[in-house]
Backbone as a ProteinNet text record, in pm:
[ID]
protein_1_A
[PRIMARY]
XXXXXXXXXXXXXXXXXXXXXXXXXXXXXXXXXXXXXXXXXXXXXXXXXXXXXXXXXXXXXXXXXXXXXXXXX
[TERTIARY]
-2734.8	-2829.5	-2960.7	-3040.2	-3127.6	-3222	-3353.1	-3523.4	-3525.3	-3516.4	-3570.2	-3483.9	-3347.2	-3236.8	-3275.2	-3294.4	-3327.8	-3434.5	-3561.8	-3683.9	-3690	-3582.3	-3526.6	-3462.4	-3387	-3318.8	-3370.2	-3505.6	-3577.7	-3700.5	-3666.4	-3844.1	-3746.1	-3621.2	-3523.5	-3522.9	-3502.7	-3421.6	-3622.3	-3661.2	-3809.2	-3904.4	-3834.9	-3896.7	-3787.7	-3624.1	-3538.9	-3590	-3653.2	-3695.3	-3783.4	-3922	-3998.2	-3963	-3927.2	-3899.5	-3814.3	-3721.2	-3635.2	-3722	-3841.7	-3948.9	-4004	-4070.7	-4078.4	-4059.4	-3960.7	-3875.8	-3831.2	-3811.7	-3763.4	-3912.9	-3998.7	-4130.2	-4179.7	-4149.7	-4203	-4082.4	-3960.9	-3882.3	-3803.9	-3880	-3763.4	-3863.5	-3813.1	-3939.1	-3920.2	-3953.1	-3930	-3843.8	-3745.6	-3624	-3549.9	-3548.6	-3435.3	-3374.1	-3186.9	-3104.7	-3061.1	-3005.6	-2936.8	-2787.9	-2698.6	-2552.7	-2565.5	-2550.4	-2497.2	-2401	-2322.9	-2159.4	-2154.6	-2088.2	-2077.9	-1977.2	-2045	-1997.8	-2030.7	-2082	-2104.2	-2295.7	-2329.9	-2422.2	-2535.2	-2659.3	-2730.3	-2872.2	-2940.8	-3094.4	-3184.6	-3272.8	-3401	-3476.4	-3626.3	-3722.9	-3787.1	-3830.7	-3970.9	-4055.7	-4130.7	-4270.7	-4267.4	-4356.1	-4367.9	-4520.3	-4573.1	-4719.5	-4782.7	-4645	-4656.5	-4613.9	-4597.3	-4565.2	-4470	-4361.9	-4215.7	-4171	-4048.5	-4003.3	-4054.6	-4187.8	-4296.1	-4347.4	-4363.3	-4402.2	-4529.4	-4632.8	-4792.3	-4804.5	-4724	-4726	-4849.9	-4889.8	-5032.2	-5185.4	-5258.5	-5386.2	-5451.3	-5440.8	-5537.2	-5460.8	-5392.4	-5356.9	-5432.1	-5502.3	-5633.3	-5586.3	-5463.6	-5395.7	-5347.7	-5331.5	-5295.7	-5390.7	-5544.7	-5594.3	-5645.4	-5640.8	-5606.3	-5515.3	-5411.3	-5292.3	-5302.7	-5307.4	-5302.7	-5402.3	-5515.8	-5600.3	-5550.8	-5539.7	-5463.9	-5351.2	-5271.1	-5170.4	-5200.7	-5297.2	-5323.4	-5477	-5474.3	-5526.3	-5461.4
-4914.3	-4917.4	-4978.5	-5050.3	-5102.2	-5030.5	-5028.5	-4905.9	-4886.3	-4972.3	-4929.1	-4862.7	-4842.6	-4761.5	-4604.6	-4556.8	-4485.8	-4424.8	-4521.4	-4456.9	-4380	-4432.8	-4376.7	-4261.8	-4240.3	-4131.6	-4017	-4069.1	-3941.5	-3885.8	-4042.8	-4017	-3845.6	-3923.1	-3827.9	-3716.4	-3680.3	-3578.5	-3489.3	-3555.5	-3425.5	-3415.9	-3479.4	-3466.3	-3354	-3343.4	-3208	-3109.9	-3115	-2998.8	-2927.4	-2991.3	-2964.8	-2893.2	-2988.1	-2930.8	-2841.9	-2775.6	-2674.3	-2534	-2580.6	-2444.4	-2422.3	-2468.9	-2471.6	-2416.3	-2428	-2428	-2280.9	-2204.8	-2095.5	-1970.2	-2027.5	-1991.4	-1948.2	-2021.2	-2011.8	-1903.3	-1911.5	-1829.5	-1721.4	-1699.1	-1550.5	-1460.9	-1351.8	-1278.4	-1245.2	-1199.6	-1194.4	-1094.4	-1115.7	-1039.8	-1029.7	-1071.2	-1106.3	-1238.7	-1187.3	-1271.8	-1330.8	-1496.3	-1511.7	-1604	-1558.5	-1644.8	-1773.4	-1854.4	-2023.8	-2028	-1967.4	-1951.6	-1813.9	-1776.2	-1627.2	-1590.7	-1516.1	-1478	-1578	-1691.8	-1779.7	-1810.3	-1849.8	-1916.2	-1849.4	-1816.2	-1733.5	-1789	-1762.5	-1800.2	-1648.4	-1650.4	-1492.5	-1539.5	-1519.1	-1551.7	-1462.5	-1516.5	-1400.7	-1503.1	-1445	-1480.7	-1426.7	-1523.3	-1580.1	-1596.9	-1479.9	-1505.4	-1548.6	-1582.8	-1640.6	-1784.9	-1826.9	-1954.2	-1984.6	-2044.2	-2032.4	-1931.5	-1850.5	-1746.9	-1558.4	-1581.6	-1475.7	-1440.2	-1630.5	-1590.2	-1573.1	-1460.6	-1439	-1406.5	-1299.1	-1297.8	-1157.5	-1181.8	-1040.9	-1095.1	-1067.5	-1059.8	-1049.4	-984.2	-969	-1004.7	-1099.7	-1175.7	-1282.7	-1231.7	-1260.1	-1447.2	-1430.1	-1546.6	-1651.8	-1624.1	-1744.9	-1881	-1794.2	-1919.1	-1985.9	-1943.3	-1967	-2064.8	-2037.8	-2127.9	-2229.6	-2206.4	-2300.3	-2438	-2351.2	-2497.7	-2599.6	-2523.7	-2563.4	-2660.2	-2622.1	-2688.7	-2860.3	-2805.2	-2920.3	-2979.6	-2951.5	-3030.7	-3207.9
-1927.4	-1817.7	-1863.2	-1759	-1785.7	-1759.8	-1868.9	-1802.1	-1664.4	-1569.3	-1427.7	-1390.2	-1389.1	-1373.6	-1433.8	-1564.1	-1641.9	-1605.2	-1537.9	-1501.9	-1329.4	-1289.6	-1143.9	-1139	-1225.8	-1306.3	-1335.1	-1420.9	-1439.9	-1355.1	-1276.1	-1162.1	-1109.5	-1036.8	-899.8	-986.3	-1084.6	-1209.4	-1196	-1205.2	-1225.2	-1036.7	-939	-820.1	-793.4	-825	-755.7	-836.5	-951.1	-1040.5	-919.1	-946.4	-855.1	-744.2	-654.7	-512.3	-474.5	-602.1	-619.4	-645.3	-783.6	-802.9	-707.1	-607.5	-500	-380.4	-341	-252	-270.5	-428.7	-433.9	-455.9	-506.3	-495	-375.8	-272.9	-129.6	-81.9	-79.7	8.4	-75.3	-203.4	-273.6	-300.1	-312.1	-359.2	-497.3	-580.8	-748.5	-758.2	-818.4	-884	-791	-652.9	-559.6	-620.9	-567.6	-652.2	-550.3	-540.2	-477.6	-531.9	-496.1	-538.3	-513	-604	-563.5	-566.9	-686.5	-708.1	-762.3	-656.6	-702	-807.8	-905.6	-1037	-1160.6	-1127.8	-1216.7	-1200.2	-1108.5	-1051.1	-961.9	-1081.1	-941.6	-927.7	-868	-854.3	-867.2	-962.1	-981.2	-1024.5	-892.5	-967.2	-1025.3	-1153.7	-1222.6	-1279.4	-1353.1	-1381.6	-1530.1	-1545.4	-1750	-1750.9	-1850	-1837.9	-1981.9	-2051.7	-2201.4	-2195	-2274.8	-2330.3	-2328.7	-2462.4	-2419.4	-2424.9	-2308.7	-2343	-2346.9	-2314.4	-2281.2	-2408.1	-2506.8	-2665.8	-2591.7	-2720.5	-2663.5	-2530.6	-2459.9	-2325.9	-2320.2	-2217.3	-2206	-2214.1	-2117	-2099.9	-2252.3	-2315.9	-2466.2	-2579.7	-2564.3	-2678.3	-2747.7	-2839	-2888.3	-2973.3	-3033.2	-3089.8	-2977.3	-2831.2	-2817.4	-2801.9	-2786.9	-2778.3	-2898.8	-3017.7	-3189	-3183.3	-3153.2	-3162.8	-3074.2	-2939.5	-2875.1	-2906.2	-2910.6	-2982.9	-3106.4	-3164.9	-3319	-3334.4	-3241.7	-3185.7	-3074.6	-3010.5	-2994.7	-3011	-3149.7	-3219.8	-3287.5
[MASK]
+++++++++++++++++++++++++++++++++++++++++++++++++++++++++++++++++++++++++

């Protein structure tokens, strides 16, 4: 494939991201589940008030803004 192919790809590939967070943001309420494929496939939203994974997650985590700077430094 040629770049403009590739860059279409990832334009479409990060606009369904989006409009999926979205979309489930606006109409779920947190920790309501819903089936896409049931038994395999579900949708739950929650909330991440850390970094990756809920690393440094919490109001008085005195290190993340240590790190975070540091990092992008």
């Amino acid at each position: 494939m040629k770049k403009p192919h590739w860059l279409a790809l990832a334009g479409t590939c990060f606009f369904l991201d989006v409009a999926t967070k979205w979309w489930v943001a606006q109409r779920l309420p947190i920790r309501e589940e819903i089936a896409v494929i049931p038994g395999f496939f579900s949708i739950t939203p929650i909330t991440n008030t850390g970094i990756a994974c809920s690393l440094l997650a919490g109001p008085d985590s005195t290190w993340r803004t240590v790190l975070l700077t540091a990092a992008a430094a």
